[in-house]
C-alpha positions, 0 to 999 in steps of 0.5 A: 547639223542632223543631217551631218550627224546621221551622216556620222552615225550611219557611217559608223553603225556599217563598220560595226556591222562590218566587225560582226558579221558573221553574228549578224549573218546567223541572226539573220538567217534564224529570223528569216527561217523562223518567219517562213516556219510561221508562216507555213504553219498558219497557212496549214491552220488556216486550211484545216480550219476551211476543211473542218468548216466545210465537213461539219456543215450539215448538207455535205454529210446528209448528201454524202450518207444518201450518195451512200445509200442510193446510187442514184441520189442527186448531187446538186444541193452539193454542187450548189454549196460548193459554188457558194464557197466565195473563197474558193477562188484564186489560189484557193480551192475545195472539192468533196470526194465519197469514200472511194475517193471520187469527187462529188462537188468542187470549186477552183483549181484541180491537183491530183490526189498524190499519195494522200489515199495510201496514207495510214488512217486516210479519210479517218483523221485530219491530215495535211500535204503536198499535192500537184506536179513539180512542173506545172503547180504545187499546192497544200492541201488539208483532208478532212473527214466528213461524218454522219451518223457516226460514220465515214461518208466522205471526205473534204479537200482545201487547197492552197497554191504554193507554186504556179509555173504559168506557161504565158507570162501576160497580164492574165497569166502570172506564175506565183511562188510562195518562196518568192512571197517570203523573199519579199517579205524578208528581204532574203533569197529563199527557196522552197524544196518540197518533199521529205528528203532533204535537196541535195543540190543546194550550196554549201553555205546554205542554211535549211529548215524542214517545214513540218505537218502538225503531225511531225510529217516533213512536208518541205524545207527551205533553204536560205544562204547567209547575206554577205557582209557587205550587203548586211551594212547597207541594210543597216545604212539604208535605215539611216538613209532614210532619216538622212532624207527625211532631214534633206526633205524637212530643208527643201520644204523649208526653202520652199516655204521661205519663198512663198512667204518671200511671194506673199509679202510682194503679193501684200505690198501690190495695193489695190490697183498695182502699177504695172512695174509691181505686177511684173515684180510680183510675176518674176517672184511667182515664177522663182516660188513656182520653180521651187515648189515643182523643184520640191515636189521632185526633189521628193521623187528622187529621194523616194520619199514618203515611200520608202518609209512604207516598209514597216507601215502597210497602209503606206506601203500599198498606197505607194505600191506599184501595183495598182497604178504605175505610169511613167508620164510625168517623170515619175509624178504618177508612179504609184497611188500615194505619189499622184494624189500628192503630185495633185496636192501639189498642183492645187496649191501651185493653183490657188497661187496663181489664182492669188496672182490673178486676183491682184491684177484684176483687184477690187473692181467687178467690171472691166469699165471700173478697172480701165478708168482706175488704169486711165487715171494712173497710168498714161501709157498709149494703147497697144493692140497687139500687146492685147491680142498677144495677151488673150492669145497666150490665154487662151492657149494657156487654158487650152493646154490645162485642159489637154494636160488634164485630159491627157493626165487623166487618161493614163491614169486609166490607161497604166492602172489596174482599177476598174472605175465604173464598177459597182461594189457598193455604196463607196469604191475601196480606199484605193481608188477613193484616193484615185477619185480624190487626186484627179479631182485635185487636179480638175480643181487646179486647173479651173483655179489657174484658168481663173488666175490667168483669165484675170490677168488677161482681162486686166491686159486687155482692159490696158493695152487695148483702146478704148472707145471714144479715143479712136477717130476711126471709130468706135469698133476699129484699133487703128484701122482693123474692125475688131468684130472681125477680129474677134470672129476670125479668132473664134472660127479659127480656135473652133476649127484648130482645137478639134484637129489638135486634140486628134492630134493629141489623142487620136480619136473622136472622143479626144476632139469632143473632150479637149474642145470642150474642156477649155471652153469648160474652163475659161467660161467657169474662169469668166464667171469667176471673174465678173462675179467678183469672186477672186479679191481676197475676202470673196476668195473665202466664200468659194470654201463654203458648200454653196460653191463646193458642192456644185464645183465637185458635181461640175469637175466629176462630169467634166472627167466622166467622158476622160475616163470613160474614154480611157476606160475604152482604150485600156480594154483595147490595150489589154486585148492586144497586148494578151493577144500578142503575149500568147502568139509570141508565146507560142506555148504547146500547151496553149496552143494545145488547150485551144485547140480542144476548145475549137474542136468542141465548139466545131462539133457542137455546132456540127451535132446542132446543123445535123439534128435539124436536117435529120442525119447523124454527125461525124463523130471524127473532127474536122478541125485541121491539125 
């Protein structure tokens, strides 16, 4: 019924929209140019306020007024504070010029000084522009006097990167426009034009502001064309659309829901020795709730869901940002932050059911001789070896495939993401790759909770199908004819020499092999000890949440991923590499190649001037590095 009624509701809010479009169309356009207005304002606030902060620090004027005095005077305690400056990095930049104006001291990027110089009252009073090329970088720039003793001694320059072209568009290179930032913010194409004229070239339709200094100076406009009419009613649908899917979000988990009570309730009516009719009823309804459980968990996906609630949230919204973390394995279960820490709720909780499947078929009992002699009372079926060995087959390839998928997991999580896991940055690492922690340990957990349930089940399968001793006249270690201690030892030479050639295989390196060999036995000898320590009935269950096993389970599941992540640690920075590397080359950018070039030059006649001073002769001051 909601979901029909927002249906209604989002239908007819689009053909209001539709009847007052060109009202809706003028408010747009006003907010969206009120909100680059603003914000231009307070990035020259901002910059003016750095720049009077760096004048009025008592060391720039003291070194500036002794510069004055004495030509000779050292700069360094200036070079010093302006390397100090952790701000001046990135987009951001200082430099400290004399009266001339001659820079002094400086930290981050260079623009040239443009017509600042020649502006009435230079070096006087406070003022803001537009400095850099049109073609390469644009930047704001705030001047601010520095005084000392009543005097001009020099002046400060704070610059802001407003537009960068990058020559090279790679993971180390990335153009920046600040009308790209707006548009983004505001969901609107704009453009930015600076200078005082107003551009000429722009569309008729087309809606400008002039951007002003505090001083009334015009320092750019901004241009904006009105939305159609069309794309006005779909953004007020999309609003609807996000309340359709939260209703087809709240019906899916219902359904889900119901069928894990609908699992529960079998789960209850099994008993403490379940027949084998009950157990294979109770697999097929695990089944059906596991398929609706992961059909959930992607039903979520397609509907975008919780992300494209995220707009008037940040904190949401940089969870599920692309960004840091975007991988494509999974059909989508990693694509951002947010998305794989719910993928490992997801995962624990499909875990902690298999783990309660498990659990009943080994029951009560705490050692596979109680358990074959509640079977041999109950159930009269003959042994069957090859059921056996097929059980603990699947088992152990069931184990092994939940360490490979964690393993695999884990390192593209490394390998698509922007994180740097081993770096020391305090106490704690940021929220972010908090979270990052947090899920892969859910996944860790869920899969040690299903190796557990499975290794039950298996030993429960064993302990039915397989004879028992002192029922064969062939013996007491033969299954109709077939020594079972050569049995068992040609299975562990054949797992030991097949899982290190399948986990290079898989990951192709001897990292992998090491890894994947050694988290099934990780897992399935945690699953053992689970078993026989009779930890998987329904009560000793509980004691598994208190922090005598809590803790000991985080510190055992955080060493098992170390070398994963390390190794994925390895192969991101190899990827990196070659992808830059392949960037620049495909590039072929003249100034690159140019920039390069000089860098090689430098480096051959330093090493020139080195090999010449130790055997006493002059250096060539022509370069030799060929063209």
């Amino acid at each position: 019924m909601l979901l029909a009624a927002t249906w209604v509701l989002r239908a007819w809010r689009g053909a209001a929209v539709r009847r007052q479009a060109e009202q809706r169309q003028e408010q747009v356009t006003q907010e969206a140019l009120a909100y680059a207005e603003g914000q231009f304002a307070e990035i020259q606030q901002e910059l003016t306020e750095r720049a009077r902060t760096v004048a009025e620090t008592p060391v720039v004027g003291r070194v500036l007024r002794r510069r004055q005095e004495e030509r000779e005077a050292s700069v360094r305690p200036l070079v010093r504070f302006a390397g100090g400056l952790e701000w001046a990095t990135g987009r951001w930049a200082v430099e400290i010029y004399d009266p001339l104006p001659r820079v002094v001291a400086w930290r981050g990027f260079s623009v040239p000084l443009g017509d600042a110089p020649d502006a009435l009252r230079f070096l006087e009073a406070p003022q803001t522009g537009v400095a850099g090329s049109a073609g390469a970088r644009r930047a704001l720039v705030a001047w601010h006097p520095v005084r000392e003793g009543g005097r001009v001694v020099g002046g400060v320059r704070v610059s802001k990167t407003v537009r960068f072209r990058a020559p090279v568009q790679n993971e180390y290179l990335q153009s920046y426009s600040l009308a790209e930032q707006w548009s983004r913010a505001t969901g609107r194409e704009m453009t930015v034009h600076y200078g005082a004229e107003r551009p000429d070239d722009l569309p008729s339709a087309a809606r400008t502001r002039a951007l002003q200094s505090a001083s009334g100076q015009t320092l750019a406009h901004v241009a904006l064309t009105p939305p159609a009419p069309e794309q006005l009613a779909r953004a007020v649908q999309a609003r609807y659309g996000d309340w359709m899917a939260l209703w087809v979000a709240l019906l899916a988990t219902l359904g889900a829901a119901g069928l894990w009570t609908w699992f529960g309730s079998a789960l209850r009516r099994t008993g403490k020795t379940p027949a084998p009719r009950r157990l294979r009823r109770l697999t097929g309804r695990l089944a059906v709730a596991s398929a609706a459980w992961w059909g959930l968990r992607y039903a979520l996906l397609a509907l975008d869901v919780p992300a494209r609630w995220g707009e008037d949230l940040p904190a949401l919204a940089s969870l599920f940002a692309p960004a840091q973390l975007a991988s494509t394995i999974g059909a989508g279960a990693l694509r951002s932050t947010g998305d794989l820490l719910i993928t490992g709720v997801f995962a624990f909780g499909f875990a902690a059911a298999v783990l309660r499947w498990g659990g009943r078929f080994w029951g009560q009992f705490r050692s596979a001789k109680a358990l074959r002699a509640a079977l041999r009372d109950e159930d009269r079926a003959r042994p069957a070896p090859v059921r056996a060995l097929a059980a603990l087959t699947g088992t152990a390839t069931a184990v092994t495939a939940l360490a490979a998928g964690l393993t695999v997991l884990t390192r593209r999580v490394v390998i698509d993401s922007t994180f740097d896991f081993f770096a020391h940055t305090g106490l704690l690492p940021g929220p972010l790759l908090l979270v990052v922690f947090c899920a892969l340990l859910l996944l860790a957990g869920a899969a040690l909770l299903a190796s557990a349930g499975l290794v039950a089940a298996a030993r429960w399968s064993a302990a039915r199908w397989a004879p028992r001793l002192g029922e064969n006249t062939a013996g007491a270690h033969r299954w109709h004819g077939i020594d079972r201690r050569r049995l068992g030892w040609g299975a562990a030479v054949l797992i030991v020499l097949a899982a290190p050639l399948a986990a290079r295989a898989a990951l192709g390196s001897a990292a992998g092999m090491l890894t994947v060999a050694g988290l099934p036995l990780l897992l399935g000898g945690t699953s053992v000890a689970l078993v026989r320590m009779g930890l998987l009935g329904p009560r000793e269950r509980f004691n598994l949440l208190t922090l005598r096993w809590l803790l000991p389970g985080v510190l055992l599941l955080a060493v098992a991923l170390y070398p994963v992540l390390y190794g994925g640690m390895h192969a991101q920075r190899q990827a990196r590499l070659r992808s830059a590397a392949n960037a620049f080359a495909e590039g072929g950018d003249p100034r690159v190649l140019f920039s390069l070039e000089q860098v090689l030059q430098a480096l051959l006649r330093r090493a020139r001037r080195r090999r010449s001073t130790r055997r006493g002769r002059p250096c060539c001051a022509a370069p030799c590095f060929p063209r």
